[in-house]
C-alpha positions as CSV (number, residue, x, y, z in Angstrom):
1,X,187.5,56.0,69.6
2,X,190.0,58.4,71.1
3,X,188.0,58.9,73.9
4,X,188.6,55.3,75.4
5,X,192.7,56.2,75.7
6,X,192.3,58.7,79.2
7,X,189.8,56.1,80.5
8,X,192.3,52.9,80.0
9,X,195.1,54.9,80.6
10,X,193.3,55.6,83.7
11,X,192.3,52.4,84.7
12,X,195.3,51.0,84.3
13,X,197.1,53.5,86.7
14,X,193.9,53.5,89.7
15,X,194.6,49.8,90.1
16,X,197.9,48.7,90.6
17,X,198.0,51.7,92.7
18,X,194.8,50.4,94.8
19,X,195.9,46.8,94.8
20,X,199.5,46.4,94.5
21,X,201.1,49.6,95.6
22,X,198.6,50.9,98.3
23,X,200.8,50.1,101.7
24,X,204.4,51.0,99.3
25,X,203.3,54.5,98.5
26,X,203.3,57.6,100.5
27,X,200.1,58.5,101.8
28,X,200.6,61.9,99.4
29,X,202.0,60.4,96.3
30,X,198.8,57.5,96.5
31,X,196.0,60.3,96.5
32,X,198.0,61.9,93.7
33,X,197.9,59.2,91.6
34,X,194.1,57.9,93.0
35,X,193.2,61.5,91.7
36,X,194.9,61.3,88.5
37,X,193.8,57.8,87.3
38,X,189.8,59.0,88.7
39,X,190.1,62.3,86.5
40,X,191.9,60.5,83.0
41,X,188.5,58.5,83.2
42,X,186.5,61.6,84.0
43,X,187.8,63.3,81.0
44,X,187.5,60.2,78.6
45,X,183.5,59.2,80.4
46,X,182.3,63.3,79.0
47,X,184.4,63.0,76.1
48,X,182.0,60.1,74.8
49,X,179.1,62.3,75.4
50,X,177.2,63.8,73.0
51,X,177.5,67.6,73.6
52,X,178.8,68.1,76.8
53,X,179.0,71.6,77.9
54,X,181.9,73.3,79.5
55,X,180.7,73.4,83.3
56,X,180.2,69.5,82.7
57,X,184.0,69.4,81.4
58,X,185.5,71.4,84.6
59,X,183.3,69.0,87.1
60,X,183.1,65.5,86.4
61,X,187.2,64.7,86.5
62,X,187.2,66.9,89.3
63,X,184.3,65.3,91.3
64,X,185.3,62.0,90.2
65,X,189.0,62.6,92.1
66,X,187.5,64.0,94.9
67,X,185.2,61.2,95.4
68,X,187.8,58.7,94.5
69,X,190.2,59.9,97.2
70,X,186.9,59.8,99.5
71,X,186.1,56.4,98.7
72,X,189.8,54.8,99.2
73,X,189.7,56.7,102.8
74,X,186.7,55.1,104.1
75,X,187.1,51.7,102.5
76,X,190.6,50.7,103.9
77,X,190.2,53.2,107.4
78,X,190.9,51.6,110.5
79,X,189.3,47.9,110.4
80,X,187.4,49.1,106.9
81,X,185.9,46.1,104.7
82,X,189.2,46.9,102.4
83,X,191.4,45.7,105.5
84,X,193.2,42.4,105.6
């Protein structure tokens, strides 16, 4: 049950932060948080698995970020489909 906490918590910061705040923010400060909000929900998806190793632990908030940061780049880029 504790587990679900990181991956609200998360949520709730990736998307005001992709929604509301995205043109109000410093490029910086919006990756920051896009990172931090991507890796709380890393940490509490392998905390609800079953015997999840240590390697497992280390990569899948950090991948998560890294992808999340990759994916709000290419969506709102230039005339991206994220555009209005």
């Amino acid at each position: 049950m504790i587990w679900w906490v990181p991956i609200f918590v998360g949520a709730a910061l990736l998307i005001p932060v992709t929604l509301v705040l995205r043109d109000r923010l410093p490029a910086l400060m919006r990756n920051l948080c896009l990172a931090l909000g991507a890796g709380l929900v890393g940490i509490g998806a392998i905390g609800l698995q079953d015997r999840a190793s240590a390697v497992e632990w280390v990569l899948v908030p950090s991948v998560l970020a890294a992808l999340t940061i990759l994916h709000d780049r290419l969506l709102f880029a230039g005339e991206g489909p994220g555009r209005i």
